[in-house]
C-alpha positions as CSV (number, residue, x, y, z in Angstrom):
1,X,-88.1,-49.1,-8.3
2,X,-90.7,-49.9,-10.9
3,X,-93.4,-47.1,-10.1
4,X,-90.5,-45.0,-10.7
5,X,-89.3,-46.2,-13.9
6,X,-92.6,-46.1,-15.0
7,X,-92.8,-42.3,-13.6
8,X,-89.9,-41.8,-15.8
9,X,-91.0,-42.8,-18.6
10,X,-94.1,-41.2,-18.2
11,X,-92.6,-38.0,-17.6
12,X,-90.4,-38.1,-21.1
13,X,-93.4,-39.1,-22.6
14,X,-94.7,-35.9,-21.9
15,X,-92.2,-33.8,-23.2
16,X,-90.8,-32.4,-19.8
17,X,-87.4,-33.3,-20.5
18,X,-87.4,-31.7,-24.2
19,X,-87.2,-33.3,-27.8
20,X,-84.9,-34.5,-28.0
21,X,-84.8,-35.2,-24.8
22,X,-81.9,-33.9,-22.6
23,X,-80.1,-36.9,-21.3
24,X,-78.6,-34.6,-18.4
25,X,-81.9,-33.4,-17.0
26,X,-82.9,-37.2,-17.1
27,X,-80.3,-38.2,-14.8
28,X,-80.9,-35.1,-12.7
29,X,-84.0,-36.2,-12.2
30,X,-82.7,-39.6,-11.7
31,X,-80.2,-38.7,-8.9
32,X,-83.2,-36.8,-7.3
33,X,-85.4,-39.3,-7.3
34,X,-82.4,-42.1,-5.4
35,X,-81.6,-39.4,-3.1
36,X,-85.1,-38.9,-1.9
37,X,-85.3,-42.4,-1.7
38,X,-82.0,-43.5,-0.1
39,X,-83.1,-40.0,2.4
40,X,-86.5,-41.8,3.5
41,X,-84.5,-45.0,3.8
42,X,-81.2,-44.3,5.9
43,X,-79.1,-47.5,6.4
44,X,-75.6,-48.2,7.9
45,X,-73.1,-49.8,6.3
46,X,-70.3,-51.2,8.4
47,X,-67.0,-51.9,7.0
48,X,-64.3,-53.9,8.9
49,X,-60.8,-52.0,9.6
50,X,-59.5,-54.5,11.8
51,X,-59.1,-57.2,15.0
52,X,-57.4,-55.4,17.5
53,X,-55.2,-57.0,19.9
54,X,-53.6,-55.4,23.1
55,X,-50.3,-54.9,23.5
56,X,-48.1,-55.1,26.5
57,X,-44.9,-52.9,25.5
58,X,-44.1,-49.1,24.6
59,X,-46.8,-47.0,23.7
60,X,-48.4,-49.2,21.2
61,X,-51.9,-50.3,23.4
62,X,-53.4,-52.3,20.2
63,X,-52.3,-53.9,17.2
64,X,-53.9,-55.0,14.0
65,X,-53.8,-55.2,10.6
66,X,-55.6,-54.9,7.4
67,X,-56.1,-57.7,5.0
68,X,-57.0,-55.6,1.8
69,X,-56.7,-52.2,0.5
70,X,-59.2,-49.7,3.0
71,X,-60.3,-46.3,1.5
72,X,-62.3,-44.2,4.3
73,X,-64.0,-41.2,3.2
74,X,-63.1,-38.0,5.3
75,X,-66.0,-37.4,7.5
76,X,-66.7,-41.2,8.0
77,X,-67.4,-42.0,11.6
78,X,-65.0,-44.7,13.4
79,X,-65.8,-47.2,15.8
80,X,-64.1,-50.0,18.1
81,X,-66.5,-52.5,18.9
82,X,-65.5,-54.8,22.1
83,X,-65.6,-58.4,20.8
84,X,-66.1,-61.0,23.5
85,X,-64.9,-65.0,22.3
86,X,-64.0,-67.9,23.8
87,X,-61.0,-68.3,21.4
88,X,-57.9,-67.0,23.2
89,X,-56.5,-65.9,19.5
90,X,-59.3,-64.0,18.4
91,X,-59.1,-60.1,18.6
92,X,-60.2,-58.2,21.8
93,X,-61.5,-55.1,19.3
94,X,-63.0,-54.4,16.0
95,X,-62.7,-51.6,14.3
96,X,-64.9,-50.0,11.3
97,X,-65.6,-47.5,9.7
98,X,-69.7,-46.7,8.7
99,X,-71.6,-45.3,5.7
100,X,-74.0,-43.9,6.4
């Protein structure tokens, strides 16, 4: 991140952005400059839903629940990972969501 701080500054130093400089075009540049970044650098980000346990009854196959407010953006892709333990409590599922 420093070679592009110092790429910032350089480039407000030399006037491109104005004087005075325009604070919006800065951050333009700015959000450019992470999205390239985070473009060349794709990463997923997992984020627990739930255990799931099976069910016996009705219609109902699994059962979880969460244990803090979940906010999934639309478009997010949902998994259910099979968990394999030795603990006869411990869920047979998990289920994220990623960022990607």
């Amino acid at each position: 991140m420093a070679n592009h701080e110092e790429e910032m500054k350089a480039r407000m130093l030399s006037g491109e952005f104005g004087d005075p400089i325009d604070m919006i075009a800065v951050n333009e540049a700015w959000a450019k400059i992470l999205h390239d970044e985070a473009a060349k650098n794709p990463k997923k980000i997992y984020h627990e839903i739930s255990g799931l346990w099976a069910r016996d009854s009705g219609k109902v196959a699994y059962e979880g629940r969460t244990s803090e407010p979940i906010s999934i953006p639309m478009g997010a892709k949902i998994l259910c990972f099979n968990r394999d333990s030795d603990n006869e409590k411990a869920p047979e599922l998990g289920l994220v969501w990623v960022e990607e």
